[in-house]
C-alpha positions in Angstrom: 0.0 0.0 0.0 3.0 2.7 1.2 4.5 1.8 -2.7 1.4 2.5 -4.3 0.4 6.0 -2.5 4.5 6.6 -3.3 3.9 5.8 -7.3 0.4 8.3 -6.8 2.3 10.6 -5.8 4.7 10.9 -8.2 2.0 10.5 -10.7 0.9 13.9 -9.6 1.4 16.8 -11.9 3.6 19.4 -10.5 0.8 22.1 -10.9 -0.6 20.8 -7.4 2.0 22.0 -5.6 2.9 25.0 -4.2 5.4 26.2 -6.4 2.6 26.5 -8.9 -0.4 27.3 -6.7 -2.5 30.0 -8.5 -4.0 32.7 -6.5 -6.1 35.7 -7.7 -6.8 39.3 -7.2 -9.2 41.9 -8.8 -6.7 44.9 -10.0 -8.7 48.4 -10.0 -9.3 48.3 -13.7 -11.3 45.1 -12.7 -8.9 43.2 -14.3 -8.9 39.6 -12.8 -5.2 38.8 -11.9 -3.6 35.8 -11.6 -0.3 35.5 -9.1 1.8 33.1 -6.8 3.0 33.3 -3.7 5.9 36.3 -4.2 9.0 34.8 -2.9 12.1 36.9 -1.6 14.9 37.7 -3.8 17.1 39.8 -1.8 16.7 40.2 2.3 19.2 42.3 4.5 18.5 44.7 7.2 18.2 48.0 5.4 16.6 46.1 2.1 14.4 43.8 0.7 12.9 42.4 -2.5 10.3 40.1 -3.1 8.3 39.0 -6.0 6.2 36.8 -7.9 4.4 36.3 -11.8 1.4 37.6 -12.8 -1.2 36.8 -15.3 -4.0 38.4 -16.6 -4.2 34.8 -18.8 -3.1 37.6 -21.9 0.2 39.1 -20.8 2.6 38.0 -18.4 4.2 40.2 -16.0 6.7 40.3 -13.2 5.8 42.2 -10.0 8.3 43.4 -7.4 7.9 44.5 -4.0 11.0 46.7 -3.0 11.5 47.2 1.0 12.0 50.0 1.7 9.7 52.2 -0.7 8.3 55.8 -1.4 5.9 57.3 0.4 2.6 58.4 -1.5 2.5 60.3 -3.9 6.1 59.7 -4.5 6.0 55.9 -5.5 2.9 56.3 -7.6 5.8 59.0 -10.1 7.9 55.8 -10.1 7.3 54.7 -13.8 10.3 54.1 -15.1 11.1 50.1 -16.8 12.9 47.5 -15.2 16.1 46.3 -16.4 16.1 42.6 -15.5 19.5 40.0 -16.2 19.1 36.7 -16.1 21.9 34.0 -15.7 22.5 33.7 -19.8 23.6 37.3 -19.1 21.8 39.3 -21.1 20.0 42.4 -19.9 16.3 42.8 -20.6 14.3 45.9 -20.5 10.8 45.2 -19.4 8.2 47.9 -19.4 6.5 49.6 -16.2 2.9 48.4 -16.5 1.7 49.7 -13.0 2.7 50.6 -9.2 0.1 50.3 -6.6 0.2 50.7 -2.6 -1.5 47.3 -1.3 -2.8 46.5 2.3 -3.4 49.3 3.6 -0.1 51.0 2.2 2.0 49.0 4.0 3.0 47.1 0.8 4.1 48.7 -2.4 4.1 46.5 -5.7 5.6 47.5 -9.0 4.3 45.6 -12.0 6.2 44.9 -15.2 5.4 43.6 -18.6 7.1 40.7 -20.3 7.4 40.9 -23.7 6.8 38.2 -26.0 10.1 38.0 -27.3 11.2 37.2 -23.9 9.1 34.7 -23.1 11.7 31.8 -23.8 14.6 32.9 -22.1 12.4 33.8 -18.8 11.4 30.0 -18.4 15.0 28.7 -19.4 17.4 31.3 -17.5 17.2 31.8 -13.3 16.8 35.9 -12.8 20.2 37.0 -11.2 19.5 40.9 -10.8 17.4 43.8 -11.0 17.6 47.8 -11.5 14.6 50.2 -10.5 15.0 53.4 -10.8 13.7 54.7 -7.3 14.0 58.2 -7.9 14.8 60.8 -5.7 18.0 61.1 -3.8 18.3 57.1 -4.2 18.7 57.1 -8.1 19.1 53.5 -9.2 18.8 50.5 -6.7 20.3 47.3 -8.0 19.3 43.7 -6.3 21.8 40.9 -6.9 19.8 38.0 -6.3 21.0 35.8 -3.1 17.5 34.0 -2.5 15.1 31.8 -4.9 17.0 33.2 -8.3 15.0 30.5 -10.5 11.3 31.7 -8.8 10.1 33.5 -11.8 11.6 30.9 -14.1 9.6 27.9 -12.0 6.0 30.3 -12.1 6.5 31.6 -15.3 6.6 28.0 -16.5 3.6 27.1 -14.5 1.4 29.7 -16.2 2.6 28.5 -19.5 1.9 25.1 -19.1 -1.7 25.5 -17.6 -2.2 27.9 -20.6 -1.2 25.0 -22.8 -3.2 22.4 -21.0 -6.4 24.7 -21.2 -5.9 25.0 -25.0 -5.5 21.4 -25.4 -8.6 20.5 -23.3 -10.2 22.7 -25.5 -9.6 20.5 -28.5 
């Protein structure tokens, strides 16, 4: 019996785990958006970075949560795009698509969109660092990645494949 629930659970798609557990959000727009859990990038006492995938089942798009951030109005100015590198090292622009205070401003989230183009090398290469421009007196902040650099890789590639899945059910 132990063998057979061990062979059931291998049998299991990945998709059922956490890693790929889908959660959702209405954006302002009313926009249903499609996330995962964000995970932390970068973590020391004066900073922090955390982020996550999101879908609108159309676009794709990469939200970060920089620690420490702007106060309003200042973070809502903050519209510049995100250079991302991932581990082939190539840099990729990606453009600002939206930055939002959440939970009772205590969270700030800056969302980015993928393009296209990009799509590939997201799901093959681990991200490895990031560049916002924060503005201000702060200029540019760069996060190396030290934590969970293949995150956005791992959910990117969970969207895909439930996109693929759906069309294929479909037929």
């Amino acid at each position: 019996m132990k063998k057979l629930l061990f062979l059931l659970f291998l049998a299991v798609p990945f998709s059922v785990f956490p890693q790929c557990e889908v959660l959702n959000r209405l954006s302002p727009d009313g926009t249903m958006m499609y996330y995962m859990e964000p995970q932390n990038f970068y973590w020391t006492k004066s900073k922090e970075l955390k982020g996550c995938v999101f879908t609108d089942r159309e676009n794709y798009f990469i939200g970060l949560q920089p620690i420490p951030f702007p106060e309003k109005p200042a973070g809502n100015k903050l519209k510049d795009d995100l250079e991302l590198k991932l581990s082939n090292g190539k840099l990729y622009k990606l453009a600002h698509y939206d930055s939002r205070y959440l939970e009772n401003d205590t969270l700030f989230e800056m969302l980015y969109l993928v393009d296209e183009k990009d799509l590939e090398d997201l799901t093959n290469f681990e991200a490895v660092e990031v560049s916002i421009n924060m503005k201000g007196t702060e200029g540019i902040r760069t996060y190396v990645f030290k934590l969970h650099k293949s995150a956005l890789k791992e959910q990117l590639a969970c969207f895909i494949n439930e996109k693929k899945a759906a069309k294929e059910k479909k037929k």
